[in-house]
C-alpha positions as CSV (number, residue, x, y, z in Angstrom):
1,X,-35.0,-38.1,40.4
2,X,-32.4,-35.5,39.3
3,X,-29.9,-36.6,42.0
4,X,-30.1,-40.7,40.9
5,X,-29.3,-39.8,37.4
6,X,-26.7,-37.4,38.5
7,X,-25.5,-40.9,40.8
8,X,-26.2,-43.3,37.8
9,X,-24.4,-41.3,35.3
10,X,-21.1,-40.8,37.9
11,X,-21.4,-44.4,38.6
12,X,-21.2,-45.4,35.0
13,X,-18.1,-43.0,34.5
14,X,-16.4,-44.2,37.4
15,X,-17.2,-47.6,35.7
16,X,-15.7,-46.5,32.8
17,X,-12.3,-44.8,34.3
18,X,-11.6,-48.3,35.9
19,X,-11.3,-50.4,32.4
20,X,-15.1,-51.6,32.1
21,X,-15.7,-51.2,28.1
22,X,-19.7,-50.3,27.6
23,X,-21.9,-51.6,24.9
24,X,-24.9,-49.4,24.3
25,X,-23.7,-47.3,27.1
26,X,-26.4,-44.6,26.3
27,X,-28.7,-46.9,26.7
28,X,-27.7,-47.9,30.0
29,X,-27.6,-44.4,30.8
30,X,-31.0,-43.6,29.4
31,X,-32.3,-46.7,31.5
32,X,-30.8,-46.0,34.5
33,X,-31.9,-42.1,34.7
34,X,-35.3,-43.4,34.4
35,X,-35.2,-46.2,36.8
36,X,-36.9,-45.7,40.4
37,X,-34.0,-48.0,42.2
38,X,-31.2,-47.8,39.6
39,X,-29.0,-50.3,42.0
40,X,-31.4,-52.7,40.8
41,X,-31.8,-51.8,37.1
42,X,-27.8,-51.8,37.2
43,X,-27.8,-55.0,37.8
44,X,-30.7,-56.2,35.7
45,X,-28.8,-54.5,32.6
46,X,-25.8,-56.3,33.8
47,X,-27.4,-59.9,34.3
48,X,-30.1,-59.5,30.6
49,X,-28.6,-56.4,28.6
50,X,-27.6,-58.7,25.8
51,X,-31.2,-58.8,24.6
52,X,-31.7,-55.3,24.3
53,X,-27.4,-55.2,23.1
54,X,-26.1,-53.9,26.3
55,X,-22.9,-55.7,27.9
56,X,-20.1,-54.9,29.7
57,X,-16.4,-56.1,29.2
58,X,-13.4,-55.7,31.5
59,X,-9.7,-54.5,29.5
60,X,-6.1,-55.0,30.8
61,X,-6.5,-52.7,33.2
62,X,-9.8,-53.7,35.3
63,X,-8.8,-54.7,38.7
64,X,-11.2,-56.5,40.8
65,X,-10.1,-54.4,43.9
66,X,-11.0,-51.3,42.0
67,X,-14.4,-52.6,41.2
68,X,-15.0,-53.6,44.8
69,X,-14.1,-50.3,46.1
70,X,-16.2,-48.5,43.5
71,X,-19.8,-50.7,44.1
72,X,-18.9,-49.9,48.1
73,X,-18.5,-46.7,47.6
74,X,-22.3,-46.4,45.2
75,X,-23.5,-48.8,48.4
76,X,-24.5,-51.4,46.1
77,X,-25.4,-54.7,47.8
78,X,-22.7,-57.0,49.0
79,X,-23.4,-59.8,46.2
80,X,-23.6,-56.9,43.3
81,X,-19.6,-56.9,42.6
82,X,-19.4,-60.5,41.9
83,X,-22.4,-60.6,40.0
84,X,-21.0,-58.0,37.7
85,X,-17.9,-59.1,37.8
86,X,-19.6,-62.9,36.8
87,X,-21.5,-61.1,33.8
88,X,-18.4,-59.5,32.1
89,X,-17.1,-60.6,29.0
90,X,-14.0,-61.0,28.0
């Protein structure tokens, strides 16, 4: 379990270093470290957070190549990127 949070948590900051502002972001963290597939509760928390006041927003600098690249490289499914990329706000 130790090596998804390490992934989750690298994943997040990678997130982060590309222009993705995060509400609640230790929260997400939290979640994520605790989650069994946390792809799947990654996208969940992307898709519902607002309920529990997690949410994601791109900045100036968020560039949907760089957001492709970075959900390839974390082997996300195909669809993830758009979906998250559909859920920002902002």
């Amino acid at each position: 379990m130790i090596a998804n949070q390490q992934e989750s948590t690298q994943f997040i900051q990678s997130l982060k270093r590309a222009g993705i502002v995060i509400g609640n972001e230790r929260e997400v963290i939290e979640r994520l470290g605790k989650a069994r597939e946390w792809h799947f509760a990654f996208a969940t928390l992307a898709r519902q957070g607002k309920t529990l006041g997690i949410w994601f927003a791109a900045t100036a600098r968020t560039r949907s190549i760089q957001l492709q690249r970075l959900f390839a490289k974390y082997h996300f499914p195909s669809n993830a990127e758009a979906a998250f990329e559909a859920s920002l706000q902002g």
